[in-house]
C-alpha positions in Angstrom: 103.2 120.4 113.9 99.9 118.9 112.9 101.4 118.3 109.4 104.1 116.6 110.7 102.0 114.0 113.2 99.6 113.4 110.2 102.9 112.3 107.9 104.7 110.6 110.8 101.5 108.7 110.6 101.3 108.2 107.0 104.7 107.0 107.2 105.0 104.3 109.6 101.6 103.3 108.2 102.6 102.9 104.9 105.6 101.4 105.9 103.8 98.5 108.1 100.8 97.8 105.7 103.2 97.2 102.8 105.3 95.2 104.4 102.4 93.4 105.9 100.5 93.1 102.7 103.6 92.0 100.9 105.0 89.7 103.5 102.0 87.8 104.0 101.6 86.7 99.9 105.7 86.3 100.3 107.1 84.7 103.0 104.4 85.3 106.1 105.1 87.0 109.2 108.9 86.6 109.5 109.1 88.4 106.1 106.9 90.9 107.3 109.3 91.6 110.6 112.6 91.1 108.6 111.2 93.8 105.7 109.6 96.1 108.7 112.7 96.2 110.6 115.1 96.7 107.5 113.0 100.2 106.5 112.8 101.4 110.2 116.7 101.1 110.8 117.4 103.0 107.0 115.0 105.5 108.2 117.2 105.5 112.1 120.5 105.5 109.9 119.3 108.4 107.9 117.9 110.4 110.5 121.2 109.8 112.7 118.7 108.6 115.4 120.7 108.3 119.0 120.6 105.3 120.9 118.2 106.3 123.4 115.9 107.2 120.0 116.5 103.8 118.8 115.6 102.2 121.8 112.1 104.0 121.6 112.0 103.8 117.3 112.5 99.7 118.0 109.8 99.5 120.7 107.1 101.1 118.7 107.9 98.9 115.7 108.3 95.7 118.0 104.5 97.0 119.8 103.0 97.6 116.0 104.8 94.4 114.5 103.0 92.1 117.3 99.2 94.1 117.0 99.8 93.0 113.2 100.9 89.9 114.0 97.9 89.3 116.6 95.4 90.1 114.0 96.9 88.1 111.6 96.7 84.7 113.2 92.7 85.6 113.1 91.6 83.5 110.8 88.2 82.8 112.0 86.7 85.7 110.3 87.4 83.8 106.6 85.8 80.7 107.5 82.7 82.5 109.5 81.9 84.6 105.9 82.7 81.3 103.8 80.3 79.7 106.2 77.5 82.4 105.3 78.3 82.5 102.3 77.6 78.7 100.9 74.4 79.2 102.7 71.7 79.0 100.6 70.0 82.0 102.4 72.7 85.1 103.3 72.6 86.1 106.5 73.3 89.8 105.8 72.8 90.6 109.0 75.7 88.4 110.0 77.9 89.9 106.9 77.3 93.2 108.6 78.5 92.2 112.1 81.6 90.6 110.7 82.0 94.0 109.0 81.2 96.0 112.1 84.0 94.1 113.8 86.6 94.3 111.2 85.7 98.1 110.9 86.6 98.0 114.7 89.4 96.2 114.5 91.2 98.4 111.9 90.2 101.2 114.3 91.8 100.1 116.9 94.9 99.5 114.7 95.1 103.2 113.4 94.9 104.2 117.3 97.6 102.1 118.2 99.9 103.0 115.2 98.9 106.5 116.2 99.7 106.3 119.9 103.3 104.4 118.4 104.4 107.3 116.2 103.4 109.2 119.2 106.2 108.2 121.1 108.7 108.2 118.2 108.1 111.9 117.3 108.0 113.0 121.0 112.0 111.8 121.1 112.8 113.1 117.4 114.6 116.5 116.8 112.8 119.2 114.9 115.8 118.3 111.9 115.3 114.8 112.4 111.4 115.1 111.7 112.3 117.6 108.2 114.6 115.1 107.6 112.5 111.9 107.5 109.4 114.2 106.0 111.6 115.3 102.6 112.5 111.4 102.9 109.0 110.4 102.4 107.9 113.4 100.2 111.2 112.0 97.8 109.9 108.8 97.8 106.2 109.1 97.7 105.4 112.7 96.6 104.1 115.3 98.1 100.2 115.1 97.2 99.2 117.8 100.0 98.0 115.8 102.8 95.4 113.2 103.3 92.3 113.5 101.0 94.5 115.3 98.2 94.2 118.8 100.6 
């Protein structure tokens, strides 16, 4: 059961930070969505997800899409280190704090994404959770779990 949380996980991570990173050098955020929202319905369409399923699939995308979407229209962070950095004296301190925060930030992401797939495996079928998990071994491998374990 564990196993299958931790790849659920991996999964809709993977999913979202690819199309993320991707989206933003390629199109911005509406690629992002469009790309996000093509590999979560394949994934409903494979699985044979329900409608009631869907309904809670679509929400957790929609809630992870817009907690990407917030943190993406950040930009302060880029011009507050190329501030410190043309200084003629770094302010590591002040590097470190911007780090702190984005190390928080991301923290908070994984929490969220975590609390999403949550709610997607909760409505999932024991088959339906097999299914998608040989889905993403075909497509990714199976390297035994995070850390190579």
């Amino acid at each position: 059961m564990t196993k299958t949380i931790l790849v659920s996980v991996g999964i809709l991570a993977v999913v979202v930070g690819a199309g993320a990173a991707w989206a933003q050098k390629h199109g911005g955020h509406h690629m992002m969505k469009h790309m996000i929202s093509a590999r979560v319905e394949e994934a409903e369409d494979y699985i044979e997800a329900t409608p009631p399923q869907r309904a809670v699939i679509e929400q957790a995308r929609d809630e992870v899409i817009k907690a990407f979407e917030t943190r993406m229209k950040n930009k302060q962070t880029h011009a507050q280190v190329a501030g410190l950095l043309a200084q003629d004296k770094l302010d590591v301190d002040a590097l470190n704090r911007i780090a702190d925060q984005r190390a928080d930030d991301v923290r908070e992401m994984g929490h969220l994404v975590v609390a999403e797939v949550a709610k997607v495996h909760a409505v999932l079928t024991p088959e339906q959770r097999t299914k998608l998990l040989q889905r993403f071994k075909e497509r990714h491998g199976d390297h035994g779990g995070f850390g190579g374990e």
